[in-house]
N, C-alpha and C positions, 0 to 999 in steps of 0.2 A: 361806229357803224357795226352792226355786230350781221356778220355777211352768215354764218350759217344759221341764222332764226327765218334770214330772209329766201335763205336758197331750201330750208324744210317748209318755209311757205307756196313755193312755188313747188317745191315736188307734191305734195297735196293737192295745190289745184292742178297739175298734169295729172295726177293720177283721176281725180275725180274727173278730167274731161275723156281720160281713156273709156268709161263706160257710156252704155247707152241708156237711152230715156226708159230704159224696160229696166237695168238693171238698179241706178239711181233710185225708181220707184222701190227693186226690192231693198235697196241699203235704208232707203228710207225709213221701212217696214221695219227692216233689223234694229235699226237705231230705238225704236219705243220697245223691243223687249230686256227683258230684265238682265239678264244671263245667258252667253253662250254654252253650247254643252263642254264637258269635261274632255279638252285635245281638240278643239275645234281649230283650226286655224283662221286668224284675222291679221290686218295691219294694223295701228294704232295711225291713226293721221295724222293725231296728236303728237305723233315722235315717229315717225317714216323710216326717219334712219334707224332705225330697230330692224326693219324689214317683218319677215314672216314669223308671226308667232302663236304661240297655241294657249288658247282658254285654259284654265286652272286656276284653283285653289287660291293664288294669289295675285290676280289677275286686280289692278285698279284702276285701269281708263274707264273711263267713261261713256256708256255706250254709243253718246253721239259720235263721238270720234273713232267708230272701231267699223272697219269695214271687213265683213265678215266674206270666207270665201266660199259660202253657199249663195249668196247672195249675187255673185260672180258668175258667167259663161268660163269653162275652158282656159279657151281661148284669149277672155280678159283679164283673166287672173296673171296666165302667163306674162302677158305684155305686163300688167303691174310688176310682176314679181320682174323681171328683167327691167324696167325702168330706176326698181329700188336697187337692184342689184349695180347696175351702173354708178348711180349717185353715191352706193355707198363705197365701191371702189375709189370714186374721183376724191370722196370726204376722207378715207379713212387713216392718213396721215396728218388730219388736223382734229378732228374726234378724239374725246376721249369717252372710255363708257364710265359711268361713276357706279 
């Protein structure tokens, strides 16, 4: 059973239920461009437990998986970034980063 594949599946979908049907539409919108700008910050969904990071030169997620934090209120960004910031506390005596 491999329990942290299954607990960064569910930090992904808590995070996606924290927004609203306004902001969703714009992630949605984010996800078909090509490239964030240069220092943009995003989460990767695809690896949560990263937390907050920034666009760059070496940047290879995938756009569907990157929720950008323009695309975010305030407000929801915060609650994300404190929901990752939690999980990543609870994980981060079984994490390793490669």
């Amino acid at each position: 059973m491999n329990v942290d594949k299954r607990k960064e599946y569910v930090t992904r979908d808590t995070i996606l239920r924290l927004l609203s049907d306004e902001e969703i539409a714009r992630v949605s919108t984010a996800e078909t461009a090509t490239t964030l700008a240069d220092g943009e910050e995003f989460i990767d969904l695809g690896a949560p437990e990263h937390g907050v990071r920034r666009a760059g030169s070496a940047m290879v997620s995938p756009m569907g998986q990157v929720l950008p934090r323009k695309a975010l209120l305030p407000h929801t960004w915060d609650q994300v970034v404190g929901l990752l910031a939690a999980h990543r506390s609870e994980a981060t005596t079984r994490m390793h980063h490669h």
